[in-house]
C-alpha positions as CSV (number, residue, x, y, z in Angstrom):
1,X,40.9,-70.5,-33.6
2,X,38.7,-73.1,-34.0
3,X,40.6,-77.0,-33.9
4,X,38.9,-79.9,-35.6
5,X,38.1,-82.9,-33.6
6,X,38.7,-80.9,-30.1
7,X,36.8,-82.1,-26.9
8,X,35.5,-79.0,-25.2
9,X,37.5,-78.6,-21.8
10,X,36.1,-76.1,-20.3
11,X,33.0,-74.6,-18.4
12,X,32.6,-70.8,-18.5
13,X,31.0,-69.2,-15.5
14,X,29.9,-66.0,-15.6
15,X,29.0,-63.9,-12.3
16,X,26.4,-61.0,-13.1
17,X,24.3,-60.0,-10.3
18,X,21.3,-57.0,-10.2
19,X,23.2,-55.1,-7.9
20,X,25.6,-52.4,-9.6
21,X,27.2,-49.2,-7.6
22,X,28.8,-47.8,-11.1
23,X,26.1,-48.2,-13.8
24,X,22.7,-49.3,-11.9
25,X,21.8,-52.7,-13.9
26,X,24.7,-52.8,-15.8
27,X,24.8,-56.4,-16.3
28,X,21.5,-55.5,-18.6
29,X,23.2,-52.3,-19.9
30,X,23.7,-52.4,-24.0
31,X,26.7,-52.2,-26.2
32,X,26.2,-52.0,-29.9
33,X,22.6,-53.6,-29.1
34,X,23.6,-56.3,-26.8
35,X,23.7,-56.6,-23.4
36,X,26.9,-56.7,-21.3
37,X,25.4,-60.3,-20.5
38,X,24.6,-60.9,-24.1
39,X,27.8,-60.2,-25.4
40,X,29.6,-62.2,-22.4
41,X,27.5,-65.4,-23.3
42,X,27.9,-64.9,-26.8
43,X,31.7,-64.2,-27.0
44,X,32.2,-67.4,-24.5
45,X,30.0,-70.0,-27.0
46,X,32.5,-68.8,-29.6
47,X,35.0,-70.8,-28.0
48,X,35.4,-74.4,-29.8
49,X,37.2,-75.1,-26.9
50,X,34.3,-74.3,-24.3
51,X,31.7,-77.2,-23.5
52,X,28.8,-74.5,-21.5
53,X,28.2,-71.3,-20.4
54,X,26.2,-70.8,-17.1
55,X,25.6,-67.8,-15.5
56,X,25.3,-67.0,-11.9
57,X,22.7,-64.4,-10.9
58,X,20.0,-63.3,-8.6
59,X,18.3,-61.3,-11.0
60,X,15.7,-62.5,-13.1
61,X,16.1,-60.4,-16.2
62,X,19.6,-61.2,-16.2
63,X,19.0,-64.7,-16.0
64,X,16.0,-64.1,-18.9
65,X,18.6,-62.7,-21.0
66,X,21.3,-65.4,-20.2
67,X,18.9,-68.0,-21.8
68,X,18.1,-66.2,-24.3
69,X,21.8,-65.9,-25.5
70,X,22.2,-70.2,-25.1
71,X,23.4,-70.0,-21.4
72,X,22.3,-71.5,-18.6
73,X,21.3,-70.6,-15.5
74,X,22.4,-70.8,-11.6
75,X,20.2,-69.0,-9.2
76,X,22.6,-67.2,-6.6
77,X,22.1,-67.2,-3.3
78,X,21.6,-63.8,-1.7
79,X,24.0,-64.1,0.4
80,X,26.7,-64.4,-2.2
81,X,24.9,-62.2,-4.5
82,X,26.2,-58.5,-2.4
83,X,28.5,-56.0,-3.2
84,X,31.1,-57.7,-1.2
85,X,30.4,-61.0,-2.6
86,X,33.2,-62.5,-4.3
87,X,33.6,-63.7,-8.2
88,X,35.0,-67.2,-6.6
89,X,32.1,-67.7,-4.2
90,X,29.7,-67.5,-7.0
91,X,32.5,-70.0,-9.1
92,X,32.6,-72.3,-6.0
93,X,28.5,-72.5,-6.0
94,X,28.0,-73.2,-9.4
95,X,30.6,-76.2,-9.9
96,X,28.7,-77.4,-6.8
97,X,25.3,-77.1,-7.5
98,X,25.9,-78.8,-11.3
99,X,27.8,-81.6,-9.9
100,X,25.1,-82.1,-7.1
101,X,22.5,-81.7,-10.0
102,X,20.5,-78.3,-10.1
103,X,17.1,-77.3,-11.6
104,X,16.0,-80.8,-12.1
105,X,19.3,-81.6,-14.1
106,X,21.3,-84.7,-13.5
107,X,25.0,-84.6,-11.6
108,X,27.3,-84.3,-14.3
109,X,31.2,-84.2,-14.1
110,X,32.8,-81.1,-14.1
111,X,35.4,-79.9,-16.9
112,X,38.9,-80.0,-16.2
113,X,39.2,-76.3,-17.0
114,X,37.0,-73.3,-15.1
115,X,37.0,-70.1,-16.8
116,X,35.6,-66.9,-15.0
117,X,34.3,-64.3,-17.5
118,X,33.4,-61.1,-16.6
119,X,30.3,-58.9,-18.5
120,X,32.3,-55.5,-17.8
121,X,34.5,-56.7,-20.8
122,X,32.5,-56.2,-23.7
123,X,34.9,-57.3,-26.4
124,X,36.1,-60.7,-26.2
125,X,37.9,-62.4,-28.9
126,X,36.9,-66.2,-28.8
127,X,40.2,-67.0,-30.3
128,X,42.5,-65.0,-26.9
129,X,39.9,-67.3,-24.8
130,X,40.3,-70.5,-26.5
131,X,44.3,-70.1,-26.4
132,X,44.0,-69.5,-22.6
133,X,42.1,-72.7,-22.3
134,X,44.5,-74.6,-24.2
135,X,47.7,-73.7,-22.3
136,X,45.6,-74.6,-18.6
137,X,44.5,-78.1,-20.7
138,X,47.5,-79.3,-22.3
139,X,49.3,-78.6,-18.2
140,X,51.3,-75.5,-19.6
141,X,49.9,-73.3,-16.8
142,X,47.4,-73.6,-13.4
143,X,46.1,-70.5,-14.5
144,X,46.2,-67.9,-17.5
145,X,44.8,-64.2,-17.3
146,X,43.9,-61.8,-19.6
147,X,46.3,-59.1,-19.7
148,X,46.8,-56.5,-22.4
149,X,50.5,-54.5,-22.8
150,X,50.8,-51.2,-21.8
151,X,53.4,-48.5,-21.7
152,X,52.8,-45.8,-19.4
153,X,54.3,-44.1,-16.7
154,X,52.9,-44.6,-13.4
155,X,53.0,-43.0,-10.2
156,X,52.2,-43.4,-6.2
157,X,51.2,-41.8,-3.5
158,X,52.3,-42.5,0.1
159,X,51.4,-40.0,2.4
160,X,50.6,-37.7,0.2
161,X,54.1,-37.6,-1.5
162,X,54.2,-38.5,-5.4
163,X,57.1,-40.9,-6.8
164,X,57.8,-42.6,-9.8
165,X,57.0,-46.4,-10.5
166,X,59.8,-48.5,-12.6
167,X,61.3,-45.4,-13.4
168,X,62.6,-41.7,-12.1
169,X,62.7,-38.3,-12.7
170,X,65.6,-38.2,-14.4
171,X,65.7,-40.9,-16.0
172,X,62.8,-42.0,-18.3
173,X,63.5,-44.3,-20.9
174,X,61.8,-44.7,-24.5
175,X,59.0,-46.9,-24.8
176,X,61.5,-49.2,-26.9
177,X,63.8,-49.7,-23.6
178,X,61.5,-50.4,-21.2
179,X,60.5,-53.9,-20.3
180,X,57.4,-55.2,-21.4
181,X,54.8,-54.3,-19.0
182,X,51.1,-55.8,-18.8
183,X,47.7,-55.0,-16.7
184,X,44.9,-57.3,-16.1
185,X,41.8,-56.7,-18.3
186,X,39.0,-58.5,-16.2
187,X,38.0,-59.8,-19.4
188,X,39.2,-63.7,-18.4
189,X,40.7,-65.7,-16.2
190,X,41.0,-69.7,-16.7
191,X,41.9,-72.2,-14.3
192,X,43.0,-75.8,-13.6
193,X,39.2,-76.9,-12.0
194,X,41.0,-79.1,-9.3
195,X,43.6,-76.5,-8.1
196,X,40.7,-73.5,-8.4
197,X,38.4,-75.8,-6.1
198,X,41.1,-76.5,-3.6
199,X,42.7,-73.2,-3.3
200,X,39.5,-71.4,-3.1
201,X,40.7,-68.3,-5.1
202,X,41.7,-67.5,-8.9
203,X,45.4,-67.3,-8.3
204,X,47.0,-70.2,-7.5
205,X,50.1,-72.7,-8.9
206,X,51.8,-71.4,-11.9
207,X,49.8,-68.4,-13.5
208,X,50.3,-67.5,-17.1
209,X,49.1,-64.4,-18.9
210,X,47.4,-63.9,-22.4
211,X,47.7,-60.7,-23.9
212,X,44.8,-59.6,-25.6
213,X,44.1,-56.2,-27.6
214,X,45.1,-53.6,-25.8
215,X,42.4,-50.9,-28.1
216,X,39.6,-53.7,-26.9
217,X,40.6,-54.2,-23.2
218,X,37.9,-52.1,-22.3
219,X,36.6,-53.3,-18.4
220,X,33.2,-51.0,-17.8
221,X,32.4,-50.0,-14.4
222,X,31.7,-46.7,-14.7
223,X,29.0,-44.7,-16.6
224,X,32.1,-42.8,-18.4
225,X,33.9,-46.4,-19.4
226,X,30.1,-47.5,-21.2
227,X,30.1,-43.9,-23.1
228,X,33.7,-45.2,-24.1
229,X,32.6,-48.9,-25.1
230,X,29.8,-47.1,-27.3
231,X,31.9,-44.9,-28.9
232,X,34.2,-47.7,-30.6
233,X,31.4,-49.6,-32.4
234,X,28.4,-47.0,-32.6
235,X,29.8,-44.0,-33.8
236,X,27.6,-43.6,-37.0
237,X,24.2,-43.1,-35.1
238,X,25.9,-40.0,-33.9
239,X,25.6,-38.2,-36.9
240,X,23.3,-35.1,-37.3
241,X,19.4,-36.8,-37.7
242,X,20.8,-40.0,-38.2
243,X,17.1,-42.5,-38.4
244,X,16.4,-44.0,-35.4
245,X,14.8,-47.4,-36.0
246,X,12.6,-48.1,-32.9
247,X,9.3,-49.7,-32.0
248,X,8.5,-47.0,-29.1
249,X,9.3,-44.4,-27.4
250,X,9.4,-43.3,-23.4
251,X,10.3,-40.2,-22.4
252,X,11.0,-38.6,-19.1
253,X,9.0,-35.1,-18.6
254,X,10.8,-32.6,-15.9
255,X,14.3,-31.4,-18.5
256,X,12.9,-33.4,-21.8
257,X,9.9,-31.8,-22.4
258,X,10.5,-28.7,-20.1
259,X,14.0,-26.7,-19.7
260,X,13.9,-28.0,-16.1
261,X,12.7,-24.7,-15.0
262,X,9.0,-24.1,-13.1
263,X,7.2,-20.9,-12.5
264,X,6.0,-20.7,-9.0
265,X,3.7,-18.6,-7.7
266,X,2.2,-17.4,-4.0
267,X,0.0,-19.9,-3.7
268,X,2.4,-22.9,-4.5
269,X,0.9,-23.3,-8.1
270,X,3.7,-24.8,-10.0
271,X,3.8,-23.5,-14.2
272,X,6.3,-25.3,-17.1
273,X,7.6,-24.2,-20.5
274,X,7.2,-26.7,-23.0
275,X,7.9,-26.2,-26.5
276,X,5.3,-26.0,-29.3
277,X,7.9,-27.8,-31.9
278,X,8.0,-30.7,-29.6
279,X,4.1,-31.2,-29.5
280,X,4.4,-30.9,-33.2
281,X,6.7,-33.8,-33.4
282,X,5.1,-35.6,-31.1
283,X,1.6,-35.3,-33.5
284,X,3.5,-36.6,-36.5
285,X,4.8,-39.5,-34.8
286,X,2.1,-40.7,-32.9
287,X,0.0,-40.7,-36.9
288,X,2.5,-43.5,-37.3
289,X,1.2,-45.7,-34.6
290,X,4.5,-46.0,-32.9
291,X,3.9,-45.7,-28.8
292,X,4.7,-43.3,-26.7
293,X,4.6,-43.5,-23.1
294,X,6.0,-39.9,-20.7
295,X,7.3,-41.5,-17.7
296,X,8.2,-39.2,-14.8
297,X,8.5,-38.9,-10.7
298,X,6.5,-35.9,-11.1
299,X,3.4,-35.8,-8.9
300,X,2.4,-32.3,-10.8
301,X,-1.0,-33.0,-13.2
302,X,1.0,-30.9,-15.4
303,X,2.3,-33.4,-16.3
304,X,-1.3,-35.7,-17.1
305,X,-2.6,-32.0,-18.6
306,X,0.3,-31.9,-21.1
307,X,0.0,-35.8,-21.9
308,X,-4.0,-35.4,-22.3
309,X,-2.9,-32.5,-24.9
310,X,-0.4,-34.6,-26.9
311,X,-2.7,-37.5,-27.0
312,X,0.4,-40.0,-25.0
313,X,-0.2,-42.6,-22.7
314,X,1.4,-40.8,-19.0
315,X,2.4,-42.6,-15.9
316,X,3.6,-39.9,-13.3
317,X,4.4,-40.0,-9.3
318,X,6.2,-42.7,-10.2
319,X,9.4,-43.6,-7.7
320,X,11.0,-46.8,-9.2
321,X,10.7,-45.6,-13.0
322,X,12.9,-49.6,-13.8
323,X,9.8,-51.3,-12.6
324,X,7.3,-49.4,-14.2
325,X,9.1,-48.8,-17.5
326,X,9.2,-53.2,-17.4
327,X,5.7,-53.3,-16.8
328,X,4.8,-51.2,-19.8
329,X,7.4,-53.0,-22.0
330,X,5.8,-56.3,-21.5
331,X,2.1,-55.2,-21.3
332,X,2.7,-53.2,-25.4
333,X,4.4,-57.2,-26.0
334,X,8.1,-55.1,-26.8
335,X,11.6,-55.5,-27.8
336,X,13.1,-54.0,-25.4
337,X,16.1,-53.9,-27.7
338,X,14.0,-52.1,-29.7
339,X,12.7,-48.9,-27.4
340,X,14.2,-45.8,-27.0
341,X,14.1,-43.8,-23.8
342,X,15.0,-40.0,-23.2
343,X,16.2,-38.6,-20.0
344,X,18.3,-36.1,-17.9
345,X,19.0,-36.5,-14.8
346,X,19.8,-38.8,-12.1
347,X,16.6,-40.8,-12.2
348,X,16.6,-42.2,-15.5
349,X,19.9,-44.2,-15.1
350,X,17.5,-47.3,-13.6
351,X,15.4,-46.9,-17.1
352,X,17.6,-46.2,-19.4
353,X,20.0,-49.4,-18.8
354,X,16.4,-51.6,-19.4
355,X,16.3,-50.5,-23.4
356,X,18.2,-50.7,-26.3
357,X,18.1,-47.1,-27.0
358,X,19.2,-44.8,-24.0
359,X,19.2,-41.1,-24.9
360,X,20.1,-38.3,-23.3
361,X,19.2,-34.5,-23.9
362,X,22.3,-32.0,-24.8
363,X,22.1,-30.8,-21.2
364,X,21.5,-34.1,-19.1
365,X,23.4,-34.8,-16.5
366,X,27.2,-36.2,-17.3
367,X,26.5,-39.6,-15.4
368,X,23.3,-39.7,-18.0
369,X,25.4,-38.6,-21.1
370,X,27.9,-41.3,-20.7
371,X,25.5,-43.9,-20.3
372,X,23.8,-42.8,-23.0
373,X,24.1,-44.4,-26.9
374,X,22.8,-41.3,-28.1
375,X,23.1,-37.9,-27.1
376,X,20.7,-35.5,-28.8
377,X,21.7,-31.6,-30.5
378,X,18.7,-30.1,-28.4
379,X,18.0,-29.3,-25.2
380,X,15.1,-30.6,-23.1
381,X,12.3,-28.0,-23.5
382,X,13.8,-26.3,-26.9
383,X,13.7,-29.3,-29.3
384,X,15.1,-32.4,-28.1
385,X,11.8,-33.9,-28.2
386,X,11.1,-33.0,-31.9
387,X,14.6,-34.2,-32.3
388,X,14.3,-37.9,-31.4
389,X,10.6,-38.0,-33.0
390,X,12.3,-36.4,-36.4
391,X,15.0,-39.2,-36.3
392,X,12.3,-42.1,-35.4
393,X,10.3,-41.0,-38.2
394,X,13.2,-40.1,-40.7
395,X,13.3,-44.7,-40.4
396,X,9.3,-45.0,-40.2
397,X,8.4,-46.5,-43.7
398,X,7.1,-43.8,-45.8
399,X,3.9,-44.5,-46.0
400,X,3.4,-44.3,-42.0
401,X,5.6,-41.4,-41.7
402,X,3.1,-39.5,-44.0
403,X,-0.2,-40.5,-42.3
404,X,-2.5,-38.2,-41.4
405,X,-4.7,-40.6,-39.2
406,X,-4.4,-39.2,-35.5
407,X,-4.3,-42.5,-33.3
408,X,-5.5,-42.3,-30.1
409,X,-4.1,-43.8,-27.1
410,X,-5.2,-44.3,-23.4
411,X,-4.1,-42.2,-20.6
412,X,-2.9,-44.1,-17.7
413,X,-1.9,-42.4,-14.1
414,X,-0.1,-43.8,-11.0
């Protein structure tokens, strides 16, 4: 809740590295078609009570997209930038690098308040984080958390022997009867500068908590928790041949345009199955002038043979498929946002957190499925690629969609 006349308090500081064991780039990973990052930034600048946003990161698409959302910038040191790096050593080296000046910027003072915000919470209410920052201004508390109320039942284990937690066996009392009980989110945590500085960790004084929604207190840092974050706010391009409104499409080749499977024969000479629906669908949508790029780690010229026959640009043998996929995103002067890419196994995770459209094949992988936005009906090899071209072209403007012009583009190998 937004109060008139208020004085901002409070810098937000947002860790979010390149590294990620969970969801590789999930930092850059999408969530109703804004980064984890984007969302972060954005949800913090909400916050009448919030005088800048900086993020702390070591990655320069994550830093890209941090300015791009009004934040700005601290370049993180590598060797606070690991997977054993902590939040506070990334806090600490921001409030010292702005007061010291950083990037050619003058010193400036540091705000009474320092909030750390976290991009695996993707749903943020400005109002929770600007009555955090109030009760840490005013002196109410050193340090207010985000918590959300819970009422479950929990359990141990100690040496392999289960027992109750805050209750027993036989006795287990309504919801109604039991004490409140809270958990941290991730989503927040705000704290007196001074005491945060001195202390050297996020816990310190007299800490308060703020609950927050428990239905939004989401924390992603698995593939599974993303799928979940999805589900809440983009359940309606789920239905059967919902459009797809893209400005490209990449697909992998090995279990998209195949069923996985390869015919092999005495010599070694490898043979795929590839559906004639799918070149069909291809054809229509290529008429359109949308691109199309296949993108695989497969060093078989099947894979150029089949490309050359569907008139697609091809990049195959391809080991970092992140890097690559970039490349070709900034070279056709895209949206990321704004391209969808199709996998199904392992190897696409990399790719698939880079656009705004990841989409999985009815038999991917799990760990591809739930970091997926979209999961097709079809199986790679028997129609998933006629699926996604039917759904592009179902939101191609009419006139495009009906085209007969063939539109020929290059063929490119690596």
């Amino acid at each position: 809740m937004s109060v008139p006349g208020e004085t901002p308090s409070a810098v937000v500081v947002i860790p979010a590295r390149g590294g990620s064991q969970g969801v590789p780039l999930k930092n850059l990973a999408r969530v109703d078609g804004i980064t984890l990052v984007g969302r972060a930034v954005q949800a913090s600048l909400a916050a009448s009570s919030v005088a800048e946003v900086i993020v702390s990161t070591d990655h320069d698409e994550i830093a890209a997209e941090a300015r791009l959302h009004g934040a700005r910038v601290v370049a993180r040191p590598a060797e606070i930038a690991g997977g054993t790096a902590s939040s506070e050593s990334a806090l600490l080296h921001v409030l010292d690098r702005v007061e010291a000046g950083d990037g050619g910027l003058p010193p400036q003072q540091i705000p009474p308040v320092t909030v750390l915000v976290q991009c695996t919470s993707p749903f943020i209410d400005p109002e929770d984080l600007d009555t955090a920052i109030r009760r840490v201004a005013t002196g109410e508390k050193d340090v207010v958390v985000a918590v959300s109320e819970t009422h479950d039942f929990q359990w141990r284990i100690d040496d392999g022997v289960a027992s109750p937690v805050g209750h027993t066996t036989e006795y287990r009392p309504r919801r109604q009867e039991r004490p409140q009980h809270f958990r941290e989110t991730g989503a927040f945590y705000v704290m007196r500068t001074e005491g945060f500085r001195a202390g050297t960790t996020r816990f310190f004084g007299d800490v308060g908590i703020q609950p927050v929604a428990p239905e939004w207190a989401i924390e992603i840092d698995e593939p599974r928790d993303l799928w979940l974050a999805r589900q809440l706010v983009d359940q309606d391009v789920d239905a059967a041949r919902q459009p797809l409104d893209v400005d490209a499409l990449v697909t992998d080749f090995d279990g998209v345009h195949t069923d996985d499977h390869a015919f092999v024969d005495q010599d070694g000479t490898e043979q795929v199955r590839v559906s004639r629906g799918d070149g069909m669908g291809v054809s229509l949508l290529r008429r359109t002038g949308l691109p199309i790029l296949i993108l695989s780690t497969e060093v078989n010229k099947v894979v150029a043979s089949r490309a050359d026959k569907l008139k697609v640009q091809v990049m195959h043998g391809v080991d970092d498929k992140a890097t690559a996929l970039r490349g070709w995103i900034a070279e056709q002067e895209l949206d990321p946002a704004r391209v969808a890419y199709v996998g199904n196994d392992v190897n696409d995770l990399a790719a698939m957190a880079i656009v705004g459209w990841p989409v999985a094949v009815a038999d991917a992988r799990p760990e591809v499925k739930a970091q997926a936005r979209l999961v097709l009906s079809r199986e790679g090899g028997n129609g998933a690629v006629r699926e996604i071209c039917d759904r592009i072209l179902a939101a191609r403007p009419a006139s495009a969609a009906a085209s007969t012009a063939a539109v020929q583009t290059p063929v490119v190998t690596g």
